[in-house]
C-alpha positions as CSV (number, residue, x, y, z in Angstrom):
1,X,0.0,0.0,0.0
2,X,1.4,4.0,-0.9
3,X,0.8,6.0,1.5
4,X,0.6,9.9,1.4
5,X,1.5,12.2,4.4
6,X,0.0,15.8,4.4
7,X,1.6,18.3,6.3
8,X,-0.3,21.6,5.9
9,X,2.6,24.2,6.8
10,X,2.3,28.0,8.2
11,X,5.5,29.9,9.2
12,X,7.3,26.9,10.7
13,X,10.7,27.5,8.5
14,X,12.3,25.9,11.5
15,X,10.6,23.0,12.3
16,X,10.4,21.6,8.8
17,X,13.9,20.1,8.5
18,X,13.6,18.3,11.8
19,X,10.3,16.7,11.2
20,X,11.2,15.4,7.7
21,X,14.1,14.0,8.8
22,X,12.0,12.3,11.5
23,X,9.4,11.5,9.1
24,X,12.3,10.2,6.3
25,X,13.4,7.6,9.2
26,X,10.3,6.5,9.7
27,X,8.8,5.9,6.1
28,X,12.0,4.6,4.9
29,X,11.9,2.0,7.8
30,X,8.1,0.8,6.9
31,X,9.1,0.8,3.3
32,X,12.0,-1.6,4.1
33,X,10.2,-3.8,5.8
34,X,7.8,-4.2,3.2
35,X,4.8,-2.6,5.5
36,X,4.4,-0.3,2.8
37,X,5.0,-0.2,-0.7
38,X,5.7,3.6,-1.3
39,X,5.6,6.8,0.5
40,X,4.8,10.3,-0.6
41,X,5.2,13.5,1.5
42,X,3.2,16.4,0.5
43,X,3.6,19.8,1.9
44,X,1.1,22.3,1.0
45,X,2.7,25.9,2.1
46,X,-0.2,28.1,3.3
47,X,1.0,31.4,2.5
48,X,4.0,31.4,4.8
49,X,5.0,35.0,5.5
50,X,8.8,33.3,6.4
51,X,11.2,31.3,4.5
52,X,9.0,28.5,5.3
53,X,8.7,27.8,0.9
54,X,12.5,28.4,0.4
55,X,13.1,25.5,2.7
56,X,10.7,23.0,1.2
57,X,11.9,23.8,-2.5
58,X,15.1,22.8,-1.0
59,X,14.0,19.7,0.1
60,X,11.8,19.1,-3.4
61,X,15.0,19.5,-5.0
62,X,16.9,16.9,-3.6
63,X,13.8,14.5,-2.5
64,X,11.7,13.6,-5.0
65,X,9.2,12.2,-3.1
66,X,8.7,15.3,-0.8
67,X,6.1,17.5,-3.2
68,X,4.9,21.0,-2.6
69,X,2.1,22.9,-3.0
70,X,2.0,26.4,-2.6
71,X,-0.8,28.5,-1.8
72,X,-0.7,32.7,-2.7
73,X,-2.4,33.4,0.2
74,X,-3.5,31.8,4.0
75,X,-6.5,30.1,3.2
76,X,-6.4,27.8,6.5
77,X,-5.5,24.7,7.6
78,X,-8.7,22.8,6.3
79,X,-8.0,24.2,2.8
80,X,-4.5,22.9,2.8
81,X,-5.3,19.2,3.6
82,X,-8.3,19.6,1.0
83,X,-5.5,20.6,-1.3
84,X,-3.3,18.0,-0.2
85,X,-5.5,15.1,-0.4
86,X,-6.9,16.0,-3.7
87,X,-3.0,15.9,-5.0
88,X,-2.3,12.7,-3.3
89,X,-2.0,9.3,-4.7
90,X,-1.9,7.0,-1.8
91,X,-4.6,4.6,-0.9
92,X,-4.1,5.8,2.7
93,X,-3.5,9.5,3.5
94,X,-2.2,10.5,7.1
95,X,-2.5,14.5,8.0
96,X,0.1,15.9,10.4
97,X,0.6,19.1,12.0
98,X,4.4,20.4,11.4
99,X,4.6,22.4,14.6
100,X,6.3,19.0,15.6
101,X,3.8,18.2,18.3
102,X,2.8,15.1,16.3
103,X,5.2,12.4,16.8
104,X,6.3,10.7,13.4
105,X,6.7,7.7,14.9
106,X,2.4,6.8,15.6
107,X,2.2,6.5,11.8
108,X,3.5,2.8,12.8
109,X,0.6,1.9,14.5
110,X,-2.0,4.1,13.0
111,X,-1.0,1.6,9.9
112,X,-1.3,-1.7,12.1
113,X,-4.6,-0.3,12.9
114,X,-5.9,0.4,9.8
115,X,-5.1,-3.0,9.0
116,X,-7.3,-4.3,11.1
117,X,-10.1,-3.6,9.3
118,X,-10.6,0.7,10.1
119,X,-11.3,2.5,7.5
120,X,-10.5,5.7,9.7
121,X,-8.5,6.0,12.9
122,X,-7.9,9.2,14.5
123,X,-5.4,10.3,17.2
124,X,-6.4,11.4,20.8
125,X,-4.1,13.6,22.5
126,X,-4.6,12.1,25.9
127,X,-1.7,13.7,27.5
128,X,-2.0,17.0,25.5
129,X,1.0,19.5,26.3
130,X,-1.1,22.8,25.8
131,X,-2.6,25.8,27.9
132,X,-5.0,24.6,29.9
133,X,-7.5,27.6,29.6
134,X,-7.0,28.8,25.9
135,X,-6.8,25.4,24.7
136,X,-7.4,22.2,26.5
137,X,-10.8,23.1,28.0
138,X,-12.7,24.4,25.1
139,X,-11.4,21.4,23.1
140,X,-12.8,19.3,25.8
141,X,-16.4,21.3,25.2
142,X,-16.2,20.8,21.9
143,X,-15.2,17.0,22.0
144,X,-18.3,16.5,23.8
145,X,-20.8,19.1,21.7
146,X,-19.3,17.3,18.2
147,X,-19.8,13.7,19.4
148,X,-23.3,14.4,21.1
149,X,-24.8,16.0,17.4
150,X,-23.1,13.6,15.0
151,X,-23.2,10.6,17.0
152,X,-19.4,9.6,16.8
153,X,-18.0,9.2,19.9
154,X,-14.3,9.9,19.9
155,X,-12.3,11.7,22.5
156,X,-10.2,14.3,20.4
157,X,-11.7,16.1,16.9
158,X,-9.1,18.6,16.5
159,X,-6.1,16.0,16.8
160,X,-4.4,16.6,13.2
161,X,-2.8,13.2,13.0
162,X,-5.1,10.7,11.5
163,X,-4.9,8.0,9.0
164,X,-7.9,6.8,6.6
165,X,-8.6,5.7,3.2
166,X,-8.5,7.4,0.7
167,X,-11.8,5.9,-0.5
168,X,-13.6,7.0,2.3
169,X,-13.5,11.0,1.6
170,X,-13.5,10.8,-2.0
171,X,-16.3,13.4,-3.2
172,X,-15.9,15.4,-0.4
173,X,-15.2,18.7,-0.2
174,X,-13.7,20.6,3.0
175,X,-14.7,24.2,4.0
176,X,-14.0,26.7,6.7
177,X,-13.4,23.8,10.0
178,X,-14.5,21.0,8.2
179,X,-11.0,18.8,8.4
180,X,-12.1,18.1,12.0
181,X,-15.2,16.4,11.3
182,X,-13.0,13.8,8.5
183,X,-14.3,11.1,11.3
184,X,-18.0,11.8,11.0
185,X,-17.8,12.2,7.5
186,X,-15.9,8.6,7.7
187,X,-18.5,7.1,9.9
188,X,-22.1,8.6,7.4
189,X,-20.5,7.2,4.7
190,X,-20.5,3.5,6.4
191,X,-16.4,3.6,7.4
192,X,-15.2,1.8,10.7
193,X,-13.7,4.5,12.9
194,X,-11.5,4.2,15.7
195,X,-9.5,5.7,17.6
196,X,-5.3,5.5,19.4
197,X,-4.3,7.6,22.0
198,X,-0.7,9.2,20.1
199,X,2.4,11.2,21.7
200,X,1.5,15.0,22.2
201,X,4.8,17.1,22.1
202,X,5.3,20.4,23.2
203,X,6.0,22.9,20.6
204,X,9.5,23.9,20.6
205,X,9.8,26.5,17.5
206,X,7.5,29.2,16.7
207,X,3.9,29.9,17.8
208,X,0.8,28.4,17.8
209,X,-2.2,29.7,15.2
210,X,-5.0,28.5,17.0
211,X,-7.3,30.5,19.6
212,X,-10.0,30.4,21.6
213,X,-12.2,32.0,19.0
214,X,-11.4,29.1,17.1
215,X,-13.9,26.9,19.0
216,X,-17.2,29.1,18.0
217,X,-16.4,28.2,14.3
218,X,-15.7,25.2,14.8
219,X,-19.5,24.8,16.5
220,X,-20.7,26.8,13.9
221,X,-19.3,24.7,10.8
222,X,-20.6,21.5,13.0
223,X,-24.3,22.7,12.1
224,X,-23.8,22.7,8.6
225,X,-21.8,19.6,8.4
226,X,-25.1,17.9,10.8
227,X,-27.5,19.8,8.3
228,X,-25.9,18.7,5.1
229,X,-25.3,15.2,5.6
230,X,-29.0,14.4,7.2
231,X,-30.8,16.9,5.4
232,X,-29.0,17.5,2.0
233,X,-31.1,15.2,0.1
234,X,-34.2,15.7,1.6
235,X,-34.4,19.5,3.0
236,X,-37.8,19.4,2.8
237,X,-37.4,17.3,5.6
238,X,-36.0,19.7,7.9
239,X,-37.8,23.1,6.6
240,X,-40.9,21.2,6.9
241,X,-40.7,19.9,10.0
242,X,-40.2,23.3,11.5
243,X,-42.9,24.8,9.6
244,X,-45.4,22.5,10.5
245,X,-44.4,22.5,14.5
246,X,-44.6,26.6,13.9
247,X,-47.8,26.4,12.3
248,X,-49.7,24.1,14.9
249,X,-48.4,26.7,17.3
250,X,-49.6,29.5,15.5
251,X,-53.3,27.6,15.4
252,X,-52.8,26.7,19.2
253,X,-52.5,30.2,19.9
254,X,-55.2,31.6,18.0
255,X,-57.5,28.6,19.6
256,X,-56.6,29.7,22.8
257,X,-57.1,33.5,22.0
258,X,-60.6,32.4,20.7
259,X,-61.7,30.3,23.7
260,X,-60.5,33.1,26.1
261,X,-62.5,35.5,24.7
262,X,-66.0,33.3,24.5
263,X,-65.4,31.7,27.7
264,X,-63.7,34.7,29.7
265,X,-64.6,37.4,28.1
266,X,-60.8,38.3,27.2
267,X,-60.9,40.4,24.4
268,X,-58.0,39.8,21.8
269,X,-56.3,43.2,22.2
270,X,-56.0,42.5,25.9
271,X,-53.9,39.1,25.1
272,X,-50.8,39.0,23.0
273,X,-51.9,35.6,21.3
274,X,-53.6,36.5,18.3
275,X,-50.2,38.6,17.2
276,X,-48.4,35.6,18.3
277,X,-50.7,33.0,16.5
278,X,-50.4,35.3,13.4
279,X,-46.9,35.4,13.2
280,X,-46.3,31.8,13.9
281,X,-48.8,31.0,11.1
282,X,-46.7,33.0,8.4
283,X,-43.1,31.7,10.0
284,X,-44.6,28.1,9.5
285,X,-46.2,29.3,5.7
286,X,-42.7,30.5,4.9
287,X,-40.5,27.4,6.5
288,X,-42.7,25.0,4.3
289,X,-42.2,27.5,0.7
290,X,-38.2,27.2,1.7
291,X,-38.9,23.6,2.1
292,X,-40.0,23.5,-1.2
293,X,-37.1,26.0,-2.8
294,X,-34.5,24.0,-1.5
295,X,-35.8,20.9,-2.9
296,X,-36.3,22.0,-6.2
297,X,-32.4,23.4,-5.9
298,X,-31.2,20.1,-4.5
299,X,-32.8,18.1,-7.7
300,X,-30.8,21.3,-9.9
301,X,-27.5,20.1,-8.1
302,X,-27.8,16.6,-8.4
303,X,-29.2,16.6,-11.8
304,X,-26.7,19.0,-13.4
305,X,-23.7,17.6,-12.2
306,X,-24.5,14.2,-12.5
307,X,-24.3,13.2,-8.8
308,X,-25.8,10.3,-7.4
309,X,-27.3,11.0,-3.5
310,X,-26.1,8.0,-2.6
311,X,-22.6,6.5,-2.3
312,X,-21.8,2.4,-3.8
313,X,-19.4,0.3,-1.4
314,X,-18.7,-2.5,-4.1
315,X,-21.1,-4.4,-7.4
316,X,-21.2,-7.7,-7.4
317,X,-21.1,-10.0,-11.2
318,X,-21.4,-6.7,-12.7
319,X,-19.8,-6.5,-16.2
């Protein structure tokens, strides 16, 4: 089996020479003993504002099996493993950070785990060597928020280093946070996920690019990823839903306003409910014409581009 590593890079000119080297040990060593067939390393430069793409020409140059891309600008860290994995050739892809907090060395067993049958494993920073406030506590929050909406249960989401097929992600496309969610993408599209606790490293060179603010996109890219996957095919599913709950509000209020005012002698402008029931009518009217809209653009998507809503494991005795 080839595999391709994906190290999305941002201003760490000097902690790239020290983690191929680590990383040349250890591929070389797997491909020696026959574990893997071939290696690629692919580093996708993210609009460095160092020597950071000096360095890695230098290593091209000499390497041929380190390859490059180069963005013009910082378009993120999810953009860069998009860009990576569409450019890789590997049947199995592993992402790394290059701060050199991920330790080389785990690719050994994320490949004897794999093995096993996974389709997707993905790396838990049990002992993580970050701040506790900035980092290691909303992570834990998020942990928790990501695996109670999709309904994959693993302990760490924003661990880079993962290993999967390549067949499992093929056809999809990552935006804004999206790399994290890799393992519930794995998981709705019928992949075996699991999961090895890996060596967290403190960061020796440079700084880190991640804050707190991080963690409210992150939740916020979680919706559509939920919405998109449950919902994409069949919006008028969710819209629907809502419009109907708001509507049999709306009629529950005006009910209510009604029987006040013949049993109790309420008069409507002495009750907010007929305004409320009015309102909730039109919200539910306009949830159901969305409804509606967005199925007519989902059959325009699907139809156009010749996509299938579904996705085909294997055919069997067919020609």
């Amino acid at each position: 089996m080839k595999i391709s590593v994906i190290l999305p890079i941002y201003n760490e000119e000097k902690n790239i020479l020290i983690l191929y080297e680590e990383l040349r040990d250890v591929l070389a060593a797997l491909e020696l003993g026959k574990i893997i067939e071939n290696f690629e390393i692919i580093c996708v430069n993210d609009g460095s504002g160092d020597n950071s793409l000096e360095v890695l020409k230098s290593l091209a140059a000499k390497d041929k099996q380190v390859k490059v891309i180069n963005f013009r600008n910082n378009f993120g860290q999810t953009a860069a493993l998009s860009a990576g994995i569409s450019a890789a050739s590997g049947e199995l892809i592993i992402p790394m950070d290059a701060d050199l907090q991920n330790d080389p060395k785990d690719i050994v067993r994320f490949i004897e785990k794999i093995n096993e049958g996974n389709s997707m494993v993905s790396g838990w920073r049990k002992n993580r060597k970050d701040y506790l406030i900035s980092r290691r506590i909303p992570s834990i929050i998020a942990n928790w928020l990501i695996g109670l909406i999709t309904g994959v249960k693993i302990h760490d989401y924003g661990c880079t280093i993962k290993a999967y097929k390549k067949e499992v992600i093929q056809g999809v496309h990552l935006y804004g946070e999206m790399h994290r969610f890799i393992a519930a993408y794995a998981a709705w599209r019928g992949g075996k996920v699991a999961e090895i606790i890996v060596n967290h490293r403190l960061r020796i060179n440079g700084r880190t690019n991640y804050g707190i603010s991080r963690t409210f996109r992150v939740l916020l890219d979680l919706i559509v990823v939920k919405f998109l996957f449950k919902y994409m095919d069949r919006p008028i599913h969710f819209f629907g839903g809502l419009g109907f709950f708001s509507l049999s509000a709306g009629i529950f209020f005006g009910l209510l306003a009604a029987f006040l005012r013949l049993f109790y002698s309420i008069h409507l402008i002495q009750t907010p409910l007929p305004i409320l029931s009015a309102l909730l009518i039109m919200v539910g009217v306009q949830f159901i014409i969305m409804g509606v809209m967005a199925e007519m653009l989902t059959r325009i998507y699907y139809e156009t581009q010749n996509k299938d809503p579904f996705v085909i494991k294997e055919k069997i005795n067919f020609e």
